[in-house]
N, C-alpha and C positions, 0 to 999 in steps of 0.2 A: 107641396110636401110639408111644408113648416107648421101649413093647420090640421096636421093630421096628431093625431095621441103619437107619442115617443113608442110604443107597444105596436102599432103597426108599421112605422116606418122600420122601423128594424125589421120585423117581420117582412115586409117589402124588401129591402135591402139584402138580409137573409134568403127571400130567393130566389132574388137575382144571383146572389154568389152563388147559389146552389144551380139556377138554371147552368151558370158558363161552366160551373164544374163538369153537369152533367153532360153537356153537349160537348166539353173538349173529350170525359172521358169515353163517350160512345162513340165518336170522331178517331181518337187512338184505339181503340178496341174492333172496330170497323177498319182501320186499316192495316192493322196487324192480322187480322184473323183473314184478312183478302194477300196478305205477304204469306204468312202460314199454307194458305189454299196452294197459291202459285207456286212455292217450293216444292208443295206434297207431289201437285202437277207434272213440274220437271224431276223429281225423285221417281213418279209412277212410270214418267219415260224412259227412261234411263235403266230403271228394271227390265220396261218390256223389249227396249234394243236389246239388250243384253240374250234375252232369252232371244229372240226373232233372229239375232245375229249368228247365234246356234244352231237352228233352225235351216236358214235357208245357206249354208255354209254346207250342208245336206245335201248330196245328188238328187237331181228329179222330185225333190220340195218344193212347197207351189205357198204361198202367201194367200192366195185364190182357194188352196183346198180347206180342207175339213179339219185339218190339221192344227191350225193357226187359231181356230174357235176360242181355243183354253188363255190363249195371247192376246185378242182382239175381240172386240164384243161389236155386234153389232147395231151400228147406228150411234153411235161413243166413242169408236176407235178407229184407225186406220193404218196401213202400210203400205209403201211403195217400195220397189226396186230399182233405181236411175242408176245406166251406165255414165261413163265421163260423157261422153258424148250429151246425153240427156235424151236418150233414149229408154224410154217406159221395157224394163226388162219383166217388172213381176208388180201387181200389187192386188188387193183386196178389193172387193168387189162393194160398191158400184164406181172406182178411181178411173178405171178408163185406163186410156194410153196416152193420157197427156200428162207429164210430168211438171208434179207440183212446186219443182224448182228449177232454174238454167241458169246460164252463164255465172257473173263474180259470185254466187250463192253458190252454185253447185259446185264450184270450182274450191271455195274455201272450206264446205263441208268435206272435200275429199283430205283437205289436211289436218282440221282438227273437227269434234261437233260442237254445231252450233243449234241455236233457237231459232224459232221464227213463228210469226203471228200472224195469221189468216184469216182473212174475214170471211169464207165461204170456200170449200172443197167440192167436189163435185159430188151428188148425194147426197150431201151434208149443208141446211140453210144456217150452220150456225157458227160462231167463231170458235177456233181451233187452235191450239199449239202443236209447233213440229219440233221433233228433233232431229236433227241429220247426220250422221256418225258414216264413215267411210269402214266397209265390208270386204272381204274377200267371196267369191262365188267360182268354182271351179276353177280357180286358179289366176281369177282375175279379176281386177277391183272394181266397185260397185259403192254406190251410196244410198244406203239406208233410210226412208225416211219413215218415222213413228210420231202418228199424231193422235190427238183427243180433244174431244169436245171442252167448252168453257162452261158447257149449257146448268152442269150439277156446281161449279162454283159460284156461278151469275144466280143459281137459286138459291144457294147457300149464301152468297150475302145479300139478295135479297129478305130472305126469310128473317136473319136479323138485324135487319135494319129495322123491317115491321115491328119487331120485337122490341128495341130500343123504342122508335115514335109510339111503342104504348109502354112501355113500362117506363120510357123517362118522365112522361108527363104526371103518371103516377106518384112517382118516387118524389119527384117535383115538389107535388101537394100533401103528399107525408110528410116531407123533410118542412114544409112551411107552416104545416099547421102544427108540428113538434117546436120547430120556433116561435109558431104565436104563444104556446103554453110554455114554454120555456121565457118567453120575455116576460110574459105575467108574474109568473113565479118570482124573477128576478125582481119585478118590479112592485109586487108586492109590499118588499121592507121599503121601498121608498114610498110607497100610499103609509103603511105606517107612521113611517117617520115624520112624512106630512100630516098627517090627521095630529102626532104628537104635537109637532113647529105648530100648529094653528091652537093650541089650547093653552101654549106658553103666553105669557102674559107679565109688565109688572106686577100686578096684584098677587100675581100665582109663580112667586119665582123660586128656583131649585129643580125646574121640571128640567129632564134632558128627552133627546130621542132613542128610540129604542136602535141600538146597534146591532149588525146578525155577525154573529160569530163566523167569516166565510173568509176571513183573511183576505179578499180583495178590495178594489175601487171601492166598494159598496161602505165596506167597514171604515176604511179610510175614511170617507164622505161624511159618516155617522161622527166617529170620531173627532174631526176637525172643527165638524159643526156644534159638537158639545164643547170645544174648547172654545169655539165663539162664542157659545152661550155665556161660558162663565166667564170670560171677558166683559163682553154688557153688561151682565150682575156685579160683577167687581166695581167695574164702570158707573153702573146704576146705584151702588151700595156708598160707594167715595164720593158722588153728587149728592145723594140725601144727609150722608151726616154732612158734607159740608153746608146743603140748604140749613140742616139742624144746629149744625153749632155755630154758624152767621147768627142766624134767629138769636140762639141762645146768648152770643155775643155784642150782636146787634140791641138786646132790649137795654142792656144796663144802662149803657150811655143816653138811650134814647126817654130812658124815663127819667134821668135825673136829669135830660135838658129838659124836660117836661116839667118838672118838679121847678126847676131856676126859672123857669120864666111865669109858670104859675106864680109860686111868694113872690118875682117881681110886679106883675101886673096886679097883686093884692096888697102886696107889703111894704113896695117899696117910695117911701115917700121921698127920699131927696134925690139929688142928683149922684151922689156918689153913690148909696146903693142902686140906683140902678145901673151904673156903671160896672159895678160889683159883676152885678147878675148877668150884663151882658158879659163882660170878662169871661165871669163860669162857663156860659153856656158856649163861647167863642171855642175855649180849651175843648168843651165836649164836642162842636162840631166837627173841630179839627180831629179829634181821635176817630169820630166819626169817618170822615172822608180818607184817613190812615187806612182804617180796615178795613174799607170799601175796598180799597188800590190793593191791598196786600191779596184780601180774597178774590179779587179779577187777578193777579198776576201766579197765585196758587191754579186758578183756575186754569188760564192760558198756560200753564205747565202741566197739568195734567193729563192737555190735550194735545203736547207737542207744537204750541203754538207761542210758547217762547220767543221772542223774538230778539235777535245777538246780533251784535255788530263787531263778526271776528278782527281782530288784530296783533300785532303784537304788544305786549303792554310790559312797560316799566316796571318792574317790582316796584321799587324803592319810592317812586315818586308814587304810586299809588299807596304805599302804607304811609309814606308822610302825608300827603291828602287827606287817609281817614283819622288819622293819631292827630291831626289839627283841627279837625271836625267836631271831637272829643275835647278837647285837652280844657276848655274852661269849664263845661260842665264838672270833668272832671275833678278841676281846680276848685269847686262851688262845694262839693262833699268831701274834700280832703285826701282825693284817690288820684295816681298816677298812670299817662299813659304814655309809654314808651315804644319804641321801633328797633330794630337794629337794622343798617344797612346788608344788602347781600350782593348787589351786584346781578342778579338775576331779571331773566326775563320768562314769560308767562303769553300765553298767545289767546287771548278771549274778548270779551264785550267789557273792556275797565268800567265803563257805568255801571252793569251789574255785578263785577266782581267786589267793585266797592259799597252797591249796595248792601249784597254778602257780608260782608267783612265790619260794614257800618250794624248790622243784626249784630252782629258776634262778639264787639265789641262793647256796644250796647248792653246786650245780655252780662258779661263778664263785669261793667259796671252799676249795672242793677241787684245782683245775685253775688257776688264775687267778693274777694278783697277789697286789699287797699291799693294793690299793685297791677297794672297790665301790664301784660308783655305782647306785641305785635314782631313776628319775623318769619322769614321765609327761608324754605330749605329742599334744595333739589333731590330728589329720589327719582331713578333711574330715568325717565324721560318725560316726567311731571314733574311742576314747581307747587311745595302744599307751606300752603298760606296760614300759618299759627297767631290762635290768641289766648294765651293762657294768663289766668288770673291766682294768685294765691287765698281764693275764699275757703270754705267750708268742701268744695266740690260736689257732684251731681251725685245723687241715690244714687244706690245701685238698682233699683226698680224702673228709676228713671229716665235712667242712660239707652235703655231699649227702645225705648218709645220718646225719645227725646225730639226727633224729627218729624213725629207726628203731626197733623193741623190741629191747633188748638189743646196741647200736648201742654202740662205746666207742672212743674216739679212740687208744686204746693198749691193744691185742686182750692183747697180753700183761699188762695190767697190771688185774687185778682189784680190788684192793683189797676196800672195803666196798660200793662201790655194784653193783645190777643192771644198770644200763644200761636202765633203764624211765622215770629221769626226763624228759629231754628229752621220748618218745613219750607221757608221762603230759602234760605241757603243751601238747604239741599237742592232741591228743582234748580239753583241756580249753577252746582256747581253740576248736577244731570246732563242741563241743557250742556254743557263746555265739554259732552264726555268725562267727564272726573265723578266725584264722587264725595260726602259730608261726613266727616267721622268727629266726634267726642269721647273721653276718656277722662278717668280722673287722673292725677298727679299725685307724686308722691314727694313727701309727706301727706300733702294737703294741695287743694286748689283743683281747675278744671284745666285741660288743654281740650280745643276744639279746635279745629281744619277742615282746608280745604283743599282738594287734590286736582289741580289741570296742568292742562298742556304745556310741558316747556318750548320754549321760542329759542329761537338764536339772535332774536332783535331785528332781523332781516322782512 
């Protein structure tokens, strides 16, 4: 069944369901209308006692005569007359004088009426119902018995039953071949939507699938699938600029190590210049293999492939870690970097958080004042990790796109950074659940944070 097209198995399945419907409802139909018949049966009897009980309640009335015709049809119907005894008093002709019923039978019809079911009466090769009803006859009691053939019910549900074994097989093949056209048409919008999925392509991207306006599975499906789409292209779109601006990042440094070791291998005639040049080129390697790492760890966040080593973590000793990391640089350009204790704790990967925090700091004394300030401050069930500098502070152009990759407050001004930090602390504080915000300060200056998880140190 599995190598069959989805359009006939359903179709097959289709009717199947349709056979068991048809067969259970010809099955209840077939035994209701045979319940129906037997009723009508005992209802027909119970009229014709009635009237027969009229009848032979009549002096010198004969069951046998001419009389009874209009009551009893011949070769269909019958009457007897049984005393207690069981003794054959009267019946229609061809009953005879042997009495169709005796002892506990005749005995219970003389107290209330009963049925009874007969496979053969005499003149009659066919099966029968009787009623037996207790009579009165010249003054003395008698039991009645009114019977009828099965022979016009046994044909009447024969006749439909033929009628079901051809009309269900029929109805069978209607109902399945309205399900084969009915699966096509359903299945239609997904040949569509396929022929659409196979023309999609990078080269050719914006294309979606045609979705049918039919409010079910079908739309849903279409739906979903367009949301995957634009997922990959987002996906696809944030991998090319980053292949683009690596490139773009990647060439400066690599032509000026080009350039340093060219004028060394032509220029450089003593020992110190060429120490020189290796120097240069040392620094340029090293920023080199900086933005390698920065853009594999951009990248492994993009992908959800971060990788944290939760814990509980120290506030305090992790901002004194990074504020002593800092503090001679900082001491080398005449700028301060300060902490304030808090007493808090913070639940994440301290190696990355302090990467974080070493960006952010960094930035504030690249860009910034004279002054840093490093401290932590709990808000509601996260601890966010501030570094505010008293510089100029960030555009207001800037501020939006400040976490961008390769995002720089002053396009023209390169210096030594990529423009990865900022988008490096975001992803870091993503990965932790929290979240990267910047803001200017007033009067003047930037505050930047970071928003995770509070601990209880435990």
């Amino acid at each position: 069944m599995r190598r069959l097209p989805i359009r006939l198995r359903v179709t097959a399945a289709f009717a199947l369901a349709m056979a068991a419907v048809l067969a259970g409802s010809g099955l209840f139909l077939y035994l209701r209308l045979s319940a129906h018949l037997a009723l009508a049966l005992d209802r027909e009897l119970r009229l014709r006692a009635q009237d027969l009980t009229a009848l032979v309640s009549q002096p010198h009335a004969s069951l046998a005569g001419d009389g009874t015709s209009r009551f009893v049809e011949r070769g269909e119907s019958y009457a007897q007359l049984v005393s207690p005894s069981g003794r054959v008093l009267d019946a229609t002709r061809p009953l005879g004088d042997r009495a169709l019923i005796t002892g506990s039978r005749l005995a219970e019809a003389r107290a209330r009426p009963i049925y009874l079911d007969r496979g053969t009466v005499p003149g009659l090769d066919e099966p029968s119902r009787i009623l037996a009803t207790a009579v009165s006859r010249n003054g003395r009691r008698a039991v009645l018995l009114v019977g009828a053939t099965r022979q016009d019910d046994v044909e009447t549900l024969a006749s439909f039953r033929d009628e079901l074994l051809v009309a269900g097989p029929v109805a069978l093949l209607l109902a399945s071949c309205a399900g084969y056209v009915l699966a096509g048409l359903s299945l239609r919008q997904v040949e569509a939507m396929r022929r659409r999925a196979a023309a999609v392509s990078a080269s050719r991207p914006g294309k979606r699938l045609p979705v049918p306006a039919t409010g079910d599975e079908l739309q849903r499906l279409g739906e979903t699938l367009n949301e995957m789409l634009g997922r990959l292209e987002a996906a696809l779109e944030r991998e090319r600029r980053l292949v683009a601006d690596a490139g773009h990042e990647l060439r400066t440094p690599l032509a000026l190590l080009r350039t340093e070791l060219e004028l060394a291998l032509r220029q450089a005639r003593t020992a110190g210049e060429l120490r020189q040049a290796v120097r240069s080129s040392s620094h340029e390697v090293e920023r080199l293999a900086q933005l390698a790492e920065d853009i594999l760890l951009v990248a492994q966040a993009d992908d959800g492939e971060l990788p944290l080593r939760l814990q509980p973590v120290a506030v305090d000793r992790m901002l004194s870690s990074v504020v002593s990391r800092f503090e001679w640089r900082a001491n080398e350009v005449g700028k301060t970097v300060d902490f304030t204790p808090s007493g808090l704790w913070c639940r994440g990967d301290e190696l990355r958080l302090e990467q974080a925090l070493a960006n952010l700091v960094d930035n504030a004394l690249r860009h910034g004042g004279f002054h840093v300030e490093v401290d932590a401050v709990a808000y509601n069930a996260t601890v966010e990790l501030h570094v505010r500098d008293d510089g100029d502070g960030l555009p207001d152009a800037f501020a939006a796109r400040a976490f961008d990759r390769f995002a720089r407050a002053d396009e023209a001004r390169h210096g030594d950074g990529a423009g990865l930090g900022l988008a490096i602390v975001q992803r870091i504080a993503e990965a932790h659940g929290g979240a990267a915000h910047v803001a200017r300060r007033q009067p003047a200056g930037t505050d930047a944070w970071i928003a995770v998880p509070a601990s209880d140190g435990r």
